[in-house]
SEKE-132663 format. One record per residue (C-alpha): residue number from 1; x, y, z. Coordinates in Angstrom, 1 decimal, always signed. Example, Ala and Ser with C-alpha at 12.3 -4.5 7.8 and 13.67 -1.06 7.14 Angstrom:
// residues 2
<atom k="1" u="+12.3" v="-4.5" w="+7.8"/>
<atom k="2" u="+13.7" v="-1.1" w="+7.1"/>
// end
This chain:
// residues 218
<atom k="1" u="-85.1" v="-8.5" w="-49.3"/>
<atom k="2" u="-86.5" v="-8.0" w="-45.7"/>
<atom k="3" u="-85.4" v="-11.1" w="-45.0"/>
<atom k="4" u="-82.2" v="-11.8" w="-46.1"/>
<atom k="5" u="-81.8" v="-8.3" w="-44.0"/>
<atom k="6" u="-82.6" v="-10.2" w="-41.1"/>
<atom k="7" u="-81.0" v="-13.2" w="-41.5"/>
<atom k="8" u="-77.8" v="-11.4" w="-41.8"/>
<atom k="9" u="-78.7" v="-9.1" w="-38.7"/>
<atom k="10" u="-79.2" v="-12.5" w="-36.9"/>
<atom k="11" u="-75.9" v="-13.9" w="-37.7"/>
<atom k="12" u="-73.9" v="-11.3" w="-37.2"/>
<atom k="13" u="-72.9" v="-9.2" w="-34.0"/>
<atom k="14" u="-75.1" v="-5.9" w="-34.5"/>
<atom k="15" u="-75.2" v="-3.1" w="-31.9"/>
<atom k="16" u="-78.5" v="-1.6" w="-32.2"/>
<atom k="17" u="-79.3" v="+1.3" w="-29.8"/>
<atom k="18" u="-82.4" v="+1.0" w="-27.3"/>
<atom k="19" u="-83.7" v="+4.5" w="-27.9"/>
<atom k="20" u="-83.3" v="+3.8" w="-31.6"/>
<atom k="21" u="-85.4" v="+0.5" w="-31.5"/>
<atom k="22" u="-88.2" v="+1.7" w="-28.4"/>
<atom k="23" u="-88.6" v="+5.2" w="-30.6"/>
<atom k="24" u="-88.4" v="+4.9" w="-34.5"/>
<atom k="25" u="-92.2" v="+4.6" w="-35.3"/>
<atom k="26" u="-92.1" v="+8.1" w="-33.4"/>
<atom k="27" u="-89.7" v="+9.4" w="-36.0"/>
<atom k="28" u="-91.3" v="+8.2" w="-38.7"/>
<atom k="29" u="-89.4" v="+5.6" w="-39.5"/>
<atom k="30" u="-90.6" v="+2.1" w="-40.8"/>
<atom k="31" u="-88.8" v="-1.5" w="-39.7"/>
<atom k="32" u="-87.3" v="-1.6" w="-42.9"/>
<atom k="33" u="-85.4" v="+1.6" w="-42.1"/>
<atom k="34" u="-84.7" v="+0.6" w="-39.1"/>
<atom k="35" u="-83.2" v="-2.4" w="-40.7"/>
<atom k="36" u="-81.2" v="-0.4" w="-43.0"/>
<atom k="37" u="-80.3" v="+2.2" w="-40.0"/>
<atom k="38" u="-79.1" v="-0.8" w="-38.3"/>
<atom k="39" u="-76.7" v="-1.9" w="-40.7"/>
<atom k="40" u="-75.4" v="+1.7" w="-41.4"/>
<atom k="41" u="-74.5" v="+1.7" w="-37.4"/>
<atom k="42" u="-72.6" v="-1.0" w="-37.2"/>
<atom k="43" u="-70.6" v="-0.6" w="-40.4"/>
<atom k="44" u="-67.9" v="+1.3" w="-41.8"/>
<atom k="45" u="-69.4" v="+4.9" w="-42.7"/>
<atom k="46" u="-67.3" v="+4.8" w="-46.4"/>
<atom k="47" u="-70.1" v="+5.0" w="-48.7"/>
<atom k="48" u="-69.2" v="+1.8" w="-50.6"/>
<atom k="49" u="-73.0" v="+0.8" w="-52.8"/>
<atom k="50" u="-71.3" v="-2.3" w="-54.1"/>
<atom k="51" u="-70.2" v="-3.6" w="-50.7"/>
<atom k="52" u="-73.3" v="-2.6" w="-49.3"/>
<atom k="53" u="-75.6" v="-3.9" w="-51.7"/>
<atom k="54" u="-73.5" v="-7.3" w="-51.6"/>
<atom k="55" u="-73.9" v="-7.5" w="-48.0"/>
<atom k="56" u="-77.9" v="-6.0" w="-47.4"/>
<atom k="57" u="-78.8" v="-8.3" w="-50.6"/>
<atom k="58" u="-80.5" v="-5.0" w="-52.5"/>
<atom k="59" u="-79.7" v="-3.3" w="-55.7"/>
<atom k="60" u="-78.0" v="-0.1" w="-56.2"/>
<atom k="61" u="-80.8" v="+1.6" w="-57.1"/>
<atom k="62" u="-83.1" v="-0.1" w="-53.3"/>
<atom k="63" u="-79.7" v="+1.1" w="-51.8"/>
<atom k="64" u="-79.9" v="+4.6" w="-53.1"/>
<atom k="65" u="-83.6" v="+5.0" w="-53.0"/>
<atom k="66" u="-83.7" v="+4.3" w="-49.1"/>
<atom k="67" u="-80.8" v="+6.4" w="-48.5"/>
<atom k="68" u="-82.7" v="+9.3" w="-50.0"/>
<atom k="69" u="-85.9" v="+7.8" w="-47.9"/>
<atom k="70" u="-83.6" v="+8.4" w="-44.7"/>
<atom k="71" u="-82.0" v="+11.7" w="-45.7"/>
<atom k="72" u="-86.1" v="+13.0" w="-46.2"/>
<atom k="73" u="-86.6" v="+11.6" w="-42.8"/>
<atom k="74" u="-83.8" v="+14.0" w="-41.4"/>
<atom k="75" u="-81.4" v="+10.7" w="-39.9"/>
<atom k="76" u="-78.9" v="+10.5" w="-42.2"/>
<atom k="77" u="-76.9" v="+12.2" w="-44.6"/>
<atom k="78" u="-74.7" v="+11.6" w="-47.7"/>
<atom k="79" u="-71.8" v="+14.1" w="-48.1"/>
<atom k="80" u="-68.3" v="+14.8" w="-49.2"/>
<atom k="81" u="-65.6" v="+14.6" w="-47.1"/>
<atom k="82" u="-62.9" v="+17.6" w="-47.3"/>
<atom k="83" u="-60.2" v="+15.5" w="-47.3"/>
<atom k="84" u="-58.4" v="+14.2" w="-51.0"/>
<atom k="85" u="-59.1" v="+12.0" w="-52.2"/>
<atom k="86" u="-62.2" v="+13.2" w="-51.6"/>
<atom k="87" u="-65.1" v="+10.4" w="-50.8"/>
<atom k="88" u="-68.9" v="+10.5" w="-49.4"/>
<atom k="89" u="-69.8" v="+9.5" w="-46.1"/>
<atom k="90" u="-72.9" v="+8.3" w="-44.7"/>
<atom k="91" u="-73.8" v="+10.5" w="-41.4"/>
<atom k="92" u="-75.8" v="+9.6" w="-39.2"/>
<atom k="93" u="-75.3" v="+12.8" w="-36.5"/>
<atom k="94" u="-79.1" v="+13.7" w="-37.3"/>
<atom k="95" u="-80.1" v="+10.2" w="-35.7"/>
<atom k="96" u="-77.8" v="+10.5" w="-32.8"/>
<atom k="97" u="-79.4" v="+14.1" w="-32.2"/>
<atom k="98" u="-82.5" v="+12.8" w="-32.3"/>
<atom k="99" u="-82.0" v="+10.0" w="-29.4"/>
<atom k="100" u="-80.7" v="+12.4" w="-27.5"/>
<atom k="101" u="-83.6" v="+14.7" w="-27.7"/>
<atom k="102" u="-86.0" v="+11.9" w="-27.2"/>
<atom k="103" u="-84.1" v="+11.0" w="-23.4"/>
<atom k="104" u="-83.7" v="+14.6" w="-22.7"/>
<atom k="105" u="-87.5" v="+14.7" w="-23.1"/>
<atom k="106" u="-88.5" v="+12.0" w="-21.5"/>
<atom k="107" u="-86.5" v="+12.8" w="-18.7"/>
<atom k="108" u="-88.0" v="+16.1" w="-18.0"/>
<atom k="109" u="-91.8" v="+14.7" w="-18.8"/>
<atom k="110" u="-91.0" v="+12.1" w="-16.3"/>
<atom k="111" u="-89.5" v="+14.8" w="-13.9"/>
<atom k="112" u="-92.3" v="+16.8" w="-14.3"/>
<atom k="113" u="-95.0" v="+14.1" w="-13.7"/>
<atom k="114" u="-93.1" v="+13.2" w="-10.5"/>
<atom k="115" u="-93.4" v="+16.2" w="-8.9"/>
<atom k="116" u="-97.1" v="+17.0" w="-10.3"/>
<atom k="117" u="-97.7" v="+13.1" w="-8.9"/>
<atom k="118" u="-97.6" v="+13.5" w="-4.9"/>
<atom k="119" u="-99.9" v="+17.2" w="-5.4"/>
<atom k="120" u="-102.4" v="+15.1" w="-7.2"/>
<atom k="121" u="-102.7" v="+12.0" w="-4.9"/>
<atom k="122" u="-103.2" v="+14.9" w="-1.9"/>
<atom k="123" u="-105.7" v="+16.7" w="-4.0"/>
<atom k="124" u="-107.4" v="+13.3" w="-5.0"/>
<atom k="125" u="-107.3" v="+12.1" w="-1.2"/>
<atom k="126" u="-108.5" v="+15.0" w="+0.1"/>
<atom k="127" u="-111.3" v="+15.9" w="-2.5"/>
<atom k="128" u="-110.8" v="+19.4" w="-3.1"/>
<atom k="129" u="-107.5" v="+22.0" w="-3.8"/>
<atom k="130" u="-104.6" v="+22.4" w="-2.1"/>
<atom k="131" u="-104.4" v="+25.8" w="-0.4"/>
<atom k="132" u="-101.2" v="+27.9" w="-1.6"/>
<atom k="133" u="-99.8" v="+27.1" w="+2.2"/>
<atom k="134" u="-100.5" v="+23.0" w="+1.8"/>
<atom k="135" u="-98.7" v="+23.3" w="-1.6"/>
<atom k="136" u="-95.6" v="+25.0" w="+0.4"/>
<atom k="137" u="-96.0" v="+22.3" w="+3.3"/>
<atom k="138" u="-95.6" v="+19.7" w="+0.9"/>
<atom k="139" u="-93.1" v="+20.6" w="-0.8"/>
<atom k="140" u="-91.0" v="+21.5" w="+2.6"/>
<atom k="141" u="-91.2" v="+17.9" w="+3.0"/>
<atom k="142" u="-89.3" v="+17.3" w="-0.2"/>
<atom k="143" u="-87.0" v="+19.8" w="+0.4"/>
<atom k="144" u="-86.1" v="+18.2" w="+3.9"/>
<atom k="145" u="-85.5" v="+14.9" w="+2.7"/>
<atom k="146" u="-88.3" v="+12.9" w="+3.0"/>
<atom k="147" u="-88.9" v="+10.9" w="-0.6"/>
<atom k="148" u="-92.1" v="+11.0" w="-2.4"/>
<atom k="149" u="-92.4" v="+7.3" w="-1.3"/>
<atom k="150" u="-93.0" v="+7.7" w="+2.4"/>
<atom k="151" u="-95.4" v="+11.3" w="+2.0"/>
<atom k="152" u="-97.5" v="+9.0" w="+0.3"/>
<atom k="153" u="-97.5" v="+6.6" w="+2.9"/>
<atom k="154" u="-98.2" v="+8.8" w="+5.1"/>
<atom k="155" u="-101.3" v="+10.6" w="+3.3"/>
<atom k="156" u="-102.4" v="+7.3" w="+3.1"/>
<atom k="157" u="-102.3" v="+6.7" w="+6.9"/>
<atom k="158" u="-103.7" v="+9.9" w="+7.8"/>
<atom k="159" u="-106.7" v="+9.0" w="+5.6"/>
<atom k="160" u="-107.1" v="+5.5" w="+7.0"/>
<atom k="161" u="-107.4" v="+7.1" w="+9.9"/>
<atom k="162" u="-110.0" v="+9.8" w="+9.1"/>
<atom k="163" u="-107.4" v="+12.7" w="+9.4"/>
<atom k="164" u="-107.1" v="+14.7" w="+6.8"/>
<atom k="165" u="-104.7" v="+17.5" w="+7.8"/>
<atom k="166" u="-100.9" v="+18.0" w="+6.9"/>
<atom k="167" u="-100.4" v="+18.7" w="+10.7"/>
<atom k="168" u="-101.2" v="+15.3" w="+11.7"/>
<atom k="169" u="-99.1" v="+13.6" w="+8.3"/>
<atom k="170" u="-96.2" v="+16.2" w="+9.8"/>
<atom k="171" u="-96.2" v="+14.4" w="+12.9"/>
<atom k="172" u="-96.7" v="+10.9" w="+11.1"/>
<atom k="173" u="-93.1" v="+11.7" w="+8.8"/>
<atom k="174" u="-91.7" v="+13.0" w="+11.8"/>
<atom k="175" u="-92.0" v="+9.8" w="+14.0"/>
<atom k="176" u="-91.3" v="+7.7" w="+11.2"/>
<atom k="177" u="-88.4" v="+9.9" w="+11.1"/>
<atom k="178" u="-87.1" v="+8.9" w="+14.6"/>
<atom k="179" u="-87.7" v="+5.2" w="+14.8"/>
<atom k="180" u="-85.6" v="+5.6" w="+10.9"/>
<atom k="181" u="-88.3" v="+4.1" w="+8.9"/>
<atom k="182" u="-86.9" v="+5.7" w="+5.3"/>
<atom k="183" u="-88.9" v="+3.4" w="+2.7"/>
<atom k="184" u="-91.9" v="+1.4" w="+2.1"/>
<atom k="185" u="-89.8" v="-1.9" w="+3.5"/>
<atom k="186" u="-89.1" v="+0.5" w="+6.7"/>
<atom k="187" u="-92.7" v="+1.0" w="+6.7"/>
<atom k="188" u="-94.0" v="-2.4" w="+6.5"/>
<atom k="189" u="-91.4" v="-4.1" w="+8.7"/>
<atom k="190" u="-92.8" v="-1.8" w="+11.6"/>
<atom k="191" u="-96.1" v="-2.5" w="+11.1"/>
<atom k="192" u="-95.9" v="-5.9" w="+11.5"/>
<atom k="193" u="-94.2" v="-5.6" w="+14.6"/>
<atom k="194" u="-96.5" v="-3.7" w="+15.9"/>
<atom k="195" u="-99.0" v="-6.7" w="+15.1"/>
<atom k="196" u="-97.0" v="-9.2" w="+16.8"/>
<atom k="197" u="-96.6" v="-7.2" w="+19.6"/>
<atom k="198" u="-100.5" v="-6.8" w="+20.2"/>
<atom k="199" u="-101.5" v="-10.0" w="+18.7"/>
<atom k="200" u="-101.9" v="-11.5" w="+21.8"/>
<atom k="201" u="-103.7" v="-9.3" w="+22.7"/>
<atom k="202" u="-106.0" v="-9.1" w="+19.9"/>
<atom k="203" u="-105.2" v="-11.4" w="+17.6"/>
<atom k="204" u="-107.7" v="-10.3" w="+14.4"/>
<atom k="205" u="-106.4" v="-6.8" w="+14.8"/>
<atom k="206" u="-106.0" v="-5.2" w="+11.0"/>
<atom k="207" u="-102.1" v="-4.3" w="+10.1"/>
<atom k="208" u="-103.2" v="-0.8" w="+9.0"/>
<atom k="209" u="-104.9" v="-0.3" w="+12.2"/>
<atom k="210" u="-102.1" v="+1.3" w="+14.0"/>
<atom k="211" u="-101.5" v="+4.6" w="+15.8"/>
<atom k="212" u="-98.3" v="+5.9" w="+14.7"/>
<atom k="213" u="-98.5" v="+8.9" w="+16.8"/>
<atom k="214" u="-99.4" v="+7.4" w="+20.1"/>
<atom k="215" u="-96.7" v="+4.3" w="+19.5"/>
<atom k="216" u="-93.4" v="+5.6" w="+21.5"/>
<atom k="217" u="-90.3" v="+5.4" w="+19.7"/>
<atom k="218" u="-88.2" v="+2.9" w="+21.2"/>
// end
């Protein structure tokens, strides 16, 4: 039955929702729900078995026994409506609900990890804890505009360069800020005119071995 399913999923024009398709093993759902989840989508919600069945290539009684498999699951439901004549529906608000949960949550995890993400890389550079103070620096930074991007750039440098103190990444964001080098492609497109400049000069000079603070701002 799976795949008369699927051939008539392939030959016809089915919507099927991203979140739906990236998340049903985590609600529990098999592929031949989400077959049958797919269909329900895209179709008229009038409970109609022998149109159903006709089209999915089941019985009535696979219809009904996966219907009850999804209502168990909590994503769909068979009811009444209140309307005369009255005739059952198949809703699927439960599914909706939970798509929408599942961004909601992965918005905030991913939120979250951001902002844990540039502590951690300072922590990891540095080797030990940030003080209550660093933690407030840092996050000034972020507050005033500068993206995660180019403080992490900037750690980096300091690092490279044997300098581990947020006074010195201060005054490496703050004359990146004037020459109005705002992203990684900022970033590299200075560097390597800084290396054309000098390569006369010395011509096997590294690209990461430049001074930002002692470079004046042209």
């Amino acid at each position: 039955m799976t795949e008369k399913i699927l051939t008539i999923i392939e030959k016809g024009d089915y919507r099927i929702p991203f979140q739906l398709f990236k998340n049903y093993k985590a609600f529990g759902l098999t592929e031949k729900d989400l077959i049958f989840l797919i269909y329900f989508i895209n179709e008229e919600k009038n409970f109609n078995p022998k149109k159903m069945c006709s089209v999915l290539g089941c019985s009535q009684i696979e219809l009904l026994e996966e219907i009850d498999n999804l209502s168990s699951k909590g994503v769909l439901e068979l009811k009444l409506t209140d309307t005369q004549p009255k005739e059952e529906m198949i809703l699927l608000d439960n599914l909706y609900k939970k798509l929408v949960t599942s961004i909601t949550q992965m918005d905030s995890i991913s939120y979250e990890e951001e902002k844990k993400t540039i502590y951690d890389l300072f922590e990891q550079e540095f080797s030990r804890t940030l003080s209550p103070i660093e933690y407030e620096l840092i996050g000034g930074w972020l507050e005033a505009g500068y993206s995660e991007e180019m403080v992490s750039l900037a750690l980096k440098e300091a690092v490279y360069n044997g300098a581990t103190r947020l006074t010195y990444i201060d005054k490496i964001l703050y004359d990146w800020k004037k020459k109005g080098i705002q992203n990684k492609a900022d970033y590299e497109k200075e560097k390597m005119r800084f290396q054309n400049n000098k390569r006369e000069i010395k011509p096997k000079k590294e690209l990461l071995d430049y001074d930002w603070l002692n470079e004046k701002c042209e």
